[in-house]
C-alpha positions in Angstrom: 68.0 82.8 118.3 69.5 85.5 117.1 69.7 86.8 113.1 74.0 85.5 113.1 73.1 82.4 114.5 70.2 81.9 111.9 73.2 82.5 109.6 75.2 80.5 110.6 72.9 77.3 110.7 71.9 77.7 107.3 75.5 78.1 105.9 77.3 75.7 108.0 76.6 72.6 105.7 78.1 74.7 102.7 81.0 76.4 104.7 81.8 72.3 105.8 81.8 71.0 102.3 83.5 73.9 100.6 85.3 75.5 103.2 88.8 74.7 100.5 87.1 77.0 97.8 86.9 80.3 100.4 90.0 79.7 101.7 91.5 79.3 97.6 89.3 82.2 96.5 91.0 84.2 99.3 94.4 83.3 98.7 93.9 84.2 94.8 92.8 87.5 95.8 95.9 88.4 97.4 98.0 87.3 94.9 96.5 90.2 93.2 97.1 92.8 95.0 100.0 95.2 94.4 101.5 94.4 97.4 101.8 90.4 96.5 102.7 90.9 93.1 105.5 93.2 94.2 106.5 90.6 96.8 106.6 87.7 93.9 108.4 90.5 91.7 111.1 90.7 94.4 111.3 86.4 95.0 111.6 86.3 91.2 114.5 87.7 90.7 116.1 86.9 94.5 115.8 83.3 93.2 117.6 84.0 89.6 120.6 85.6 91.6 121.0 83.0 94.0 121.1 80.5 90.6 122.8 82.2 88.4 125.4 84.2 89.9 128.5 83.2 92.0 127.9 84.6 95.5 131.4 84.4 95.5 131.3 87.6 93.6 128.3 88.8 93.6 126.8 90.2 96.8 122.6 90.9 97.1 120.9 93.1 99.6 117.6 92.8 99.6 115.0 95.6 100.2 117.1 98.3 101.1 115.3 101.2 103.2 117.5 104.6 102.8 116.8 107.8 105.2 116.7 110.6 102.9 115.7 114.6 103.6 112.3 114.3 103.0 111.6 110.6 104.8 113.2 107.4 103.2 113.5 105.4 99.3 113.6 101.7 99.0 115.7 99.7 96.6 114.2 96.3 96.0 117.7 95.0 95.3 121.3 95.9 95.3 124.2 94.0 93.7 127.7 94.8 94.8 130.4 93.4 92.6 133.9 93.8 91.5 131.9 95.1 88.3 130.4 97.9 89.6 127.2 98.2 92.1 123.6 97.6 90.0 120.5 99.2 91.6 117.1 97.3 90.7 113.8 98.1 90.7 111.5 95.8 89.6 107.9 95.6 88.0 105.6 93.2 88.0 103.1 93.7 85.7 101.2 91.8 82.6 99.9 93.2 79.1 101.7 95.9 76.5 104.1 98.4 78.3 104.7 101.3 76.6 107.4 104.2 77.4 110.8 105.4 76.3 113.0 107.1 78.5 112.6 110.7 78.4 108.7 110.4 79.0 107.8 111.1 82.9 104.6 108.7 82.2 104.7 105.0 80.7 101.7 103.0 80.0 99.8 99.5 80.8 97.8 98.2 78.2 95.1 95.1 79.2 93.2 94.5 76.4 91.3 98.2 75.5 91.8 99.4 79.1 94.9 101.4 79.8 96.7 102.1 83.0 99.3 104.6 83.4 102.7 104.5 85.9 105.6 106.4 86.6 108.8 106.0 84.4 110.8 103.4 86.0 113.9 104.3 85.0 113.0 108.3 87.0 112.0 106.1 89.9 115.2 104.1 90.1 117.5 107.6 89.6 116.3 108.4 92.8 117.5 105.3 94.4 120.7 105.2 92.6 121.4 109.0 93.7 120.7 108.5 97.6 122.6 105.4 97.1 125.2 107.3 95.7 125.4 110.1 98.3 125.6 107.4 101.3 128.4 105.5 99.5 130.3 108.8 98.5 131.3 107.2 95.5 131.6 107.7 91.6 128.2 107.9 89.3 129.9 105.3 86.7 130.7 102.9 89.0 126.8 102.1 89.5 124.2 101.2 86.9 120.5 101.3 87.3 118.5 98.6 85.8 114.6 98.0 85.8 113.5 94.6 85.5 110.0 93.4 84.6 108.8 90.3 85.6 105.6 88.9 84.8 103.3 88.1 81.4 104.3 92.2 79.8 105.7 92.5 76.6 107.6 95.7 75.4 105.3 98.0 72.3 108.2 100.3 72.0 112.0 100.2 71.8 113.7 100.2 75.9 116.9 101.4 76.7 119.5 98.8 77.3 119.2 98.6 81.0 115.1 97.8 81.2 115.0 94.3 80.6 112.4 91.6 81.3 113.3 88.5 83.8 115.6 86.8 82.0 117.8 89.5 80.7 118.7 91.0 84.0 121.1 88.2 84.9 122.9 88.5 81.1 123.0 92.7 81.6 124.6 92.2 84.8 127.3 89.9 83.5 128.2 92.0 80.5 129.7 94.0 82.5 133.3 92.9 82.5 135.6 96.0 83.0 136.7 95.4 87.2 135.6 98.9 88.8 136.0 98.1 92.4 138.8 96.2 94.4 138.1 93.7 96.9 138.6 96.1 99.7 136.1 99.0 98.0 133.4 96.4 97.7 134.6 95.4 101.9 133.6 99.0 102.4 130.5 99.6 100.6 129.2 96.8 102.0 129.6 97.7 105.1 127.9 101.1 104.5 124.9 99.4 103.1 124.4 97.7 106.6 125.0 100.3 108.8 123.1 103.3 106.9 120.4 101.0 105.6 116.9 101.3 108.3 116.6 97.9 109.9 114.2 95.5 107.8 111.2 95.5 109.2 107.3 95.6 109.0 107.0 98.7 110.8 109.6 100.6 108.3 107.9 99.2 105.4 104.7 100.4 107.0 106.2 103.8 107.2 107.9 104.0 103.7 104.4 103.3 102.4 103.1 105.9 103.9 105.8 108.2 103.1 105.2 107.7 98.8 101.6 107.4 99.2 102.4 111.7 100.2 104.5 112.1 97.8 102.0 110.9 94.7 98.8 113.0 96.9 101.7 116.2 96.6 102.8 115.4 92.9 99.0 115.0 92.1 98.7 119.1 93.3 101.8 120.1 91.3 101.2 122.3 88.0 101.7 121.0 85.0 105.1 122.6 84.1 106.6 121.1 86.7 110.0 119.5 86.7 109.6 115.8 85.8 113.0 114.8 88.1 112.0 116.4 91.1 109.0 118.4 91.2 110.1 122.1 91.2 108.9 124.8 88.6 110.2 125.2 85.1 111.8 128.3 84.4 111.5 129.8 80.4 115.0 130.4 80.0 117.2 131.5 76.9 120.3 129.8 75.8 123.3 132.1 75.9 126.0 129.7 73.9 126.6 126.6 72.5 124.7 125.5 69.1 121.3 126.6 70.6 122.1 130.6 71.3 119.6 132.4 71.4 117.0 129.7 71.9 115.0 128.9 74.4 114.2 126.1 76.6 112.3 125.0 80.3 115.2 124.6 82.5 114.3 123.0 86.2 114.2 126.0 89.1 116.7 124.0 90.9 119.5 124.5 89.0 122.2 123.2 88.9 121.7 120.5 91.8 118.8 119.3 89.1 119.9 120.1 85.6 116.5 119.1 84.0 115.7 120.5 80.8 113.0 120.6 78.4 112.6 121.8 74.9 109.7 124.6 74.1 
């Protein structure tokens, strides 16, 4: 008899008796993993659309997987509406968050341990530009909001479009003014499906794969490094306005990034 089979003898009785615990210890395990929590993140607020706003009028695409130059971006969600088109990125994460919206960094606070992640809101301009491009249509008639689901609780002031759970349905419906007609909405609609990648594991798969280069290259970039899209800052001197004759960091790919940052 070999050493498994030994094993196997001698843990069979407890394996039989509390084979419900494993299986509940495993399932708990997953639920903590990024991926699930993202996954809940997603259902969360897939579940407060479908409840709280008129599909009548208000049209979700999950999961959206854009091509872009450098491989692909996924929105979590997309709402297309008469009032505009709202691109959501959402965060599922528990303790103090810290951040404001000029700062390339936030912060996750457990307790005395302290995690740090990237801005939301730069993570979600991304989106909304690709999004954007493939529409070919105006900047004002999308809005990008960040929603956080989960047991987090704000430490500093947020702008007005990072919200937690139960806000995102109320910032959605203040927005009254009609920017698209019924045949606009037709035809962006229809662009989401055709230039979207087909939903899949395997394009997920590959997504992944795709960020998990661009933090490894974004880990090598210097520290003066645009916080939009990477490039070197330039010292540059103002040459009019109020600020003549000071000077500022000005992103290296101006003017298709227009990044600026004061010395």
């Amino acid at each position: 008899m070999d050493i498994n089979q030994i094993l196997l003898q001698a843990f069979a009785p407890m394996i039989a008796s509390y084979g419900w615990l494993f299986v509940l210890l495993i399932v708990i395990g997953l639920l903590k993993t990024p991926f699930m929590k993202g996954v809940i993140g997603e259902a969360l607020v897939n579940l407060a659309a479908a409840l709280f706003l008129d599909k009548n009028i208000y049209r979700l695409f999950k999961n959206v997987t854009l091509p872009t130059e450098d491989g692909s971006t996924q929105v979590d969600h997309v709402i297309v509406s008469p009032y505009g088109i709202f691109v959501i990125e959402t965060k599922n994460l528990k303790g103090w968050i810290f951040g404001s919206a000029q700062q390339k960094m936030w912060t996750q606070q457990i307790y005395k341990h302290k995690n740090q992640f990237q801005n939301p809101l730069h993570q979600n301009y991304k989106h909304t530009q690709t999004l954007q491009s493939a529409l070919e249509i105006e900047p004002s008639k999308l809005f990008s909001l960040v929603v956080f689901v989960g047991d987090s609780e704000f430490k500093t002031p947020m702008p007005e479009n990072v919200v937690y759970a139960g806000g995102y349905i109320r910032f959605i419906k203040s927005k009254q003014q009609r920017l698209l007609s019924e045949s606009e909405i037709a035809v962006v609609c229809r662009k989401i499906q055709a230039g979207r990648l087909k939903p899949s594991i395997k394009t997920h798969i590959e997504h992944v794969r795709h960020v998990k280069t661009i933090v490894e290259q974004k880990q090598q970039q210097p520290e003066n490094a645009c916080p939009k899209c990477g490039k070197p800052m330039i010292l540059r001197t103002a040459k009019t306005g109020d600020n003549q004759g000071n000077q500022f960091w000005g992103c290296s790919g101006y003017p298709k990034c227009r990044t600026v940052k004061v010395v």
